[in-house]
Residue, then its C-alpha position, 0 to 999 in steps of 0.5 A: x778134391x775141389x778139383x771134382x766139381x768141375x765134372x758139375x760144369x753143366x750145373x754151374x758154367x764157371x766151374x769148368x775153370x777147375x780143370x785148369x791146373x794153372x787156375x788150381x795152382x793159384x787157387x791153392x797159393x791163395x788158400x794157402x797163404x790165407x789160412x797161413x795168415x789165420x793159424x799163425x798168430x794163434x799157433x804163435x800165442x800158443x807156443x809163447x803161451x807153452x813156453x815153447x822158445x827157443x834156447x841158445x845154451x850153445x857155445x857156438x852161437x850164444x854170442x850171435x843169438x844175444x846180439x841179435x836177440x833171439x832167445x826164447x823165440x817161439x820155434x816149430x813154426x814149421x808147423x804153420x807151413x805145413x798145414x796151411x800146405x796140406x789143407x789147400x793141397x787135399x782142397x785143390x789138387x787132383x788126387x794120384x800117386x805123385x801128390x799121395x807120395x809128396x805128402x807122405x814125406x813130407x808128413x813123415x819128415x814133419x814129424x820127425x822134425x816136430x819130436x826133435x823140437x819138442x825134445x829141445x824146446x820142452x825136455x831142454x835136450x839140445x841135441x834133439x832126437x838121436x842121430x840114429x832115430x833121424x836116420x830112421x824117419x828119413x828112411x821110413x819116408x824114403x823107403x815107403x815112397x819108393x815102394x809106392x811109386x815102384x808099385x803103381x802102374x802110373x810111376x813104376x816105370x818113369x820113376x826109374x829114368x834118370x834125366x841131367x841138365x842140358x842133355x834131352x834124352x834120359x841118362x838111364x833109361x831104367x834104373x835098378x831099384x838099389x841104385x834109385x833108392x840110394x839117390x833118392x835117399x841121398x837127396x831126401x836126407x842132403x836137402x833136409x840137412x841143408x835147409x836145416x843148416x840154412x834155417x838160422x837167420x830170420x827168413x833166411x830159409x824161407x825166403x830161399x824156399x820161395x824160389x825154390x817153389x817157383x821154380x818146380x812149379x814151373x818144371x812139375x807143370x812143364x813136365x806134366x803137359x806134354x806139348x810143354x814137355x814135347x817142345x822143352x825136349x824134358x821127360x813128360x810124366x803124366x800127373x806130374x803136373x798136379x805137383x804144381x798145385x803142391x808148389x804153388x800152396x808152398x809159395x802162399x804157405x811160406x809167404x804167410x810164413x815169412x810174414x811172421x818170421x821176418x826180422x826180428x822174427x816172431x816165430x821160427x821154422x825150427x826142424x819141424x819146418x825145414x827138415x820137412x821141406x827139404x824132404x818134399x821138395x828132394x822127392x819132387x825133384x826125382x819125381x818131375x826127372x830134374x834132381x841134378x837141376x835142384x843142385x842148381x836150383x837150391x844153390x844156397x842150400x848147396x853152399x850152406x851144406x858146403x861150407x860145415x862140410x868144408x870146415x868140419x873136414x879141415x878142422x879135422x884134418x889139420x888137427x890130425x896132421x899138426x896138432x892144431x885143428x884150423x878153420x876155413x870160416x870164421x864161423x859155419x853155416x857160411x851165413x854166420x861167417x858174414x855175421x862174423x864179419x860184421x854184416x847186418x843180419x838183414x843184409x846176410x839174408x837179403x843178400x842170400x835172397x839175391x843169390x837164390x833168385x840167380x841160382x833158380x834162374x839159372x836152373x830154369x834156363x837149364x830147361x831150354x839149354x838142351 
């Protein structure tokens, strides 16, 4: 909303300078991280105070969890992210339909994550909400963002294009309303599973959304100016680039978050944090035509879905074939099957950092390969 004053330019000279986005977006990282730094430690408190811990009761990982003494830690750290995101957003970002709908979902997914922690951490149900009910928030976000956007003259038509790395026309030019609601329903519900499964080492997950963040900041504001656009041959979407602003306050929210959250932790994300920010960063990626590069991108998100996929399937399989179910890992997500091993946590997740940084230089190479 700051975003306004600039048209006060005449008052006050420097304010022309919020018209830049690339000012706003710095602005807004700052802002972000600041207010991430003042909330933290009271949420915190708070949520030691409320005896709001997390509790490792699961045969699965009880083992991991004693060794690297984690009980009882506060969780829905999420939330820390979240506001520190959605206050430095309203102050910074120029309001329209594609900032309207990545907030929605992203507060709709917060949400959700926030009651599936509460029922963990307070009525002590492990399981959380139903699988059914957090199919229902998922389809809540997605069916209300589609709806927006199909609506609104601004995206109705270039939300239906669909664009795929290192080809510099659109593969589908107008997608039929079914077809885009199924991707984009996909990518929501595969992401915010994914960063859940990666959530479960100190910093591990945040720390990959970093990358992420950086990387569609750079898309979303390529995508929205349209000489950048013009000579990247990538779609130009007009508005787009106000997602910038949303990325850049992610990167200070999640720094301001990482703060806290790094080894040993202090505070965890819990599906507050990572269910939400799956979400946001999935619809992006559909609204600045890059979905296919988020593949990419979020390689590690990838991996970690991959490998439950992977040891689900064949624990399955084998048992039905022969009687014995056999794993391929040690131990799934992947990150616990280096735990297994023997690595250190700190060096599974510096590791893991190391992979994400390639992975999101490689999806933003994918930008001048056309």
């Amino acid at each position: 909303m700051l975003s306004y004053l600039a048209d006060y330019d005449h008052i006050f000279g420097p304010l022309r300078m919020l018209r830049y986005l690339t000012v706003r977006t710095v602005l807004g990282a700052g802002t972000a991280l600041i207010i991430g730094f003042i909330i933290a430690p009271w949420l915190i408190a708070r949520f030691r105070a409320l005896k709001f811990g997390q509790h490792y009761d699961d045969d699965r990982t009880g083992d991991l969890a004693q060794k690297f003494d984690k009980k009882n830690t506060p969780t829905m750290g999420g939330l820390i992210i979240f506001v520190a995101v959605f206050v430095s957003t309203f102050l910074w970002a120029t309001p329209n339909v594609w900032v309207f709908v990545a907030l929605f979902v992203y507060t709709v997914l917060t949400a959700a994550g926030w009651r599936d922690d509460y029922l963990k951490v307070v009525h002590k149900n492990r399981d959380g909400i139903s699988s059914w009910e957090k199919i229902g928030w998922q389809s809540l976000a997605t069916i209300v963002a589609l709806g927006v956007l199909l609506w609104h003259p601004v995206s109705a038509d270039k939300i239906r294009e669909l664009w795929v790395p290192f080809l510099k026309h659109a593969v589908i030019t107008h997608m039929p309303w079914w077809l885009l609601l199924v991707l984009i329903y996909l990518w929501i519900v595969g992401f915010s599973n994914a960063i859940n499964l990666t959530d479960g080492l100190d910093g591990l997950a945040v720390g990959c959304t970093l990358s992420v963040a950086l990387v569609f900041g750079i898309m979303a504001y390529a995508a929205g100016n349209t000489i950048i656009a013009g000579y990247l041959l990538i779609s130009y979407v007009p508005g787009v680039g106000e997602l910038t602003v949303i990325c850049g306050a992610l990167i200070g929210a999640c720094m301001a978050f990482l703060w806290y959250n790094s080894h040993p932790a202090e505070v965890f994300m819990g599906d507050t944090g990572s269910l939400a920010l799956g979400g946001l960063i999935g619809v992006m990626a559909f609204m600045i035509h890059q979905p296919v590069t988020l593949v990419i991108v979020g390689g590690v998100f990838v991996m970690e879905a991959l490998s439950v996929i992977i040891q689900v399937g064949t624990f399955k399989y084998t048992k039905r074939r022969h009687g014995v179910g056999q794993r391929v890992f040690l131990m799934a997500p992947i990150h616990h099957h280096f735990q297994k091993l023997g690595w250190p946590e700190t060096k599974v997740v510096l590791r893991f950092w190391v992979l994400s940084l390639g992975f999101a230089l490689a999806g933003l190479a994918t930008l001048k390969i056309r």
